[in-house]
RODO-2510 file (C-alpha; in nm, 4 decimals, decimal comma):
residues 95
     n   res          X          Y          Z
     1     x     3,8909     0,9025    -1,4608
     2     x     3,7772     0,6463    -1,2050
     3     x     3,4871     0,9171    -1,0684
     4     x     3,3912     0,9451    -1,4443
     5     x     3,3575     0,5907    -1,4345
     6     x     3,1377     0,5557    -1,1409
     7     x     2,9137     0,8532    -1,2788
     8     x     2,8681     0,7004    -1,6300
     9     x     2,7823     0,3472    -1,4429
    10     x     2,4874     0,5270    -1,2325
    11     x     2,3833     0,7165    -1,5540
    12     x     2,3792     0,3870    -1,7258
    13     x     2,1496     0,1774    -1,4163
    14     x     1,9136     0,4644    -1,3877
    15     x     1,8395     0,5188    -1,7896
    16     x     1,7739     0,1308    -1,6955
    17     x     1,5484     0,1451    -1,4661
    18     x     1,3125     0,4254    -1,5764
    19     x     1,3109     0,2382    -1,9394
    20     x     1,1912    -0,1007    -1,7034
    21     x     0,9357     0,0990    -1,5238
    22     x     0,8204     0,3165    -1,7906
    23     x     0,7672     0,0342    -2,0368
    24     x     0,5646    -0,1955    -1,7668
    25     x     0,3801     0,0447    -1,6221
    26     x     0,1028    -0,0028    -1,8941
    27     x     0,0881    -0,4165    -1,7748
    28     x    -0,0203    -0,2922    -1,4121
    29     x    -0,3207    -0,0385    -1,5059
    30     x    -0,4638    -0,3103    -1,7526
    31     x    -0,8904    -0,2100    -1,7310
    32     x    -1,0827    -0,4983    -1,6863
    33     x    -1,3037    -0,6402    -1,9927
    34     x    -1,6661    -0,5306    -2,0118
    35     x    -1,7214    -0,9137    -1,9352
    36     x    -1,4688    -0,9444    -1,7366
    37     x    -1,6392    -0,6761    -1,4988
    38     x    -1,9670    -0,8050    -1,4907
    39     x    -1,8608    -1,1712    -1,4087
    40     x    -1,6904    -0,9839    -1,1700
    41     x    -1,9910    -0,8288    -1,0326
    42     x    -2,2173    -1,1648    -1,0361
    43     x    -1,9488    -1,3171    -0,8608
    44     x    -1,9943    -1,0806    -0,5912
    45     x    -2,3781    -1,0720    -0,5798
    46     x    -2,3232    -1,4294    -0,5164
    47     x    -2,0706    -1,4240    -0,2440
    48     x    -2,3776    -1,1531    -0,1135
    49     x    -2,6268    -1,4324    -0,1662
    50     x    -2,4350    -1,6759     0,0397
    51     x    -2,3740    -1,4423     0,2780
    52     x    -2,7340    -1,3765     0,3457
    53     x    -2,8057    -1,7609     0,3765
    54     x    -2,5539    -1,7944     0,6416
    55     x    -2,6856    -1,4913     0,8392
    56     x    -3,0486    -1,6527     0,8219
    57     x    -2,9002    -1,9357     0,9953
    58     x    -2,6982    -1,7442     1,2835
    59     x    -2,9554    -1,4197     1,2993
    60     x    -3,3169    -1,4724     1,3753
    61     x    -3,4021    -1,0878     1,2305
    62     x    -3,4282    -1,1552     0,8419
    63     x    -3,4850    -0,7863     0,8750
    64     x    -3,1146    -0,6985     0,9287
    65     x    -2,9921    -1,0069     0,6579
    66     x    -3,2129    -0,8498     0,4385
    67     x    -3,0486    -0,5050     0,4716
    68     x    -2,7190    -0,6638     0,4960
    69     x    -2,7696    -0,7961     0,1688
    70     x    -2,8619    -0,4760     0,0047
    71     x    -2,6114    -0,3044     0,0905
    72     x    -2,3551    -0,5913     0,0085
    73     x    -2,5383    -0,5345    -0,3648
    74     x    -2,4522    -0,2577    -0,3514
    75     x    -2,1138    -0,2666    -0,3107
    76     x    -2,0897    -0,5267    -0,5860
    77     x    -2,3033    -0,3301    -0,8186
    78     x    -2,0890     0,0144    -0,7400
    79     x    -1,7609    -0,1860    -0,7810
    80     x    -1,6578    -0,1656    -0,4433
    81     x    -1,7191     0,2077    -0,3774
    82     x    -1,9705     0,2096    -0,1142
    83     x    -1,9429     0,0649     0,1858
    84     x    -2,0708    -0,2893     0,3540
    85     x    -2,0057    -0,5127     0,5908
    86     x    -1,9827    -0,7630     0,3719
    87     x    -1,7817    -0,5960     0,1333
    88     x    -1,4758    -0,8907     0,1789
    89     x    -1,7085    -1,0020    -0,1303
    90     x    -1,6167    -0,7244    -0,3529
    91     x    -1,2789    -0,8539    -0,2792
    92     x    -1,3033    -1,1938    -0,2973
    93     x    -1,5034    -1,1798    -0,6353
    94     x    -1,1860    -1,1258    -0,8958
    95     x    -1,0459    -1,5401    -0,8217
***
C-alpha cells in the first residue's frame, strides 16, 4: 500500500511537470515581430556606426574601420549569422 502510494505521488509530479513544460514551451520560441526585427537590425547598424567612430579615433587606417564596419553590417543585416568582430552589437541590439 505505502509503495503504491509513493508510485501514484511520482505519477502525479511528473504528469505535472510535462503539463508545465509542455504548455510554456510556446512563451520561450515567441518569433520576433517584422518590426520588431528590423528595429532590431537598425539598432545594430548603429551600435556598428558608433563603433566605427570610436575606431577612427584609436586607429589611424580608416581602411581597416571601414572594413570593420562592413562586416559588423553584416552581421546586423544577416541577424547575427556571420561573423565580426564587432558582433557584441548583434547582441547588444535587442535592449
Amino acid at each position: 500500500m505505502k509503495q503504491l502510494r509513493i508510485f501514484s505521488l511520482i505519477s502525479c509530479f511528473f504528469m505535472v511537470l510535462c503539463f508545465l513544460i509542455f504548455s510554456f514551451s510556446y512563451v520561450s520560441g515567441a518569433e520576433e515581430t517584422p518590426e520588431a526585427r528590423e528595429a532590431r537590425i537598425k539598432n545594430c547598424i548603429s551600435c556598428c556606426t558608433n563603433k566605427q567612430l570610436v575606431c577612427l579615433n584609436l586607429n589611424p587606417d580608416r581602411r581597416l574601420c571601414a572594413a570593420e564596419n562592413q562586416n559588423c553590417v553584416a552581421t546586423c543585416n544577416s541577424e547575427g549569422v556571420s561573423p565580426s568582430a564587432w558582433s557584441d552589437c548583434w547582441s547588444q541590439s535587442d535592449k
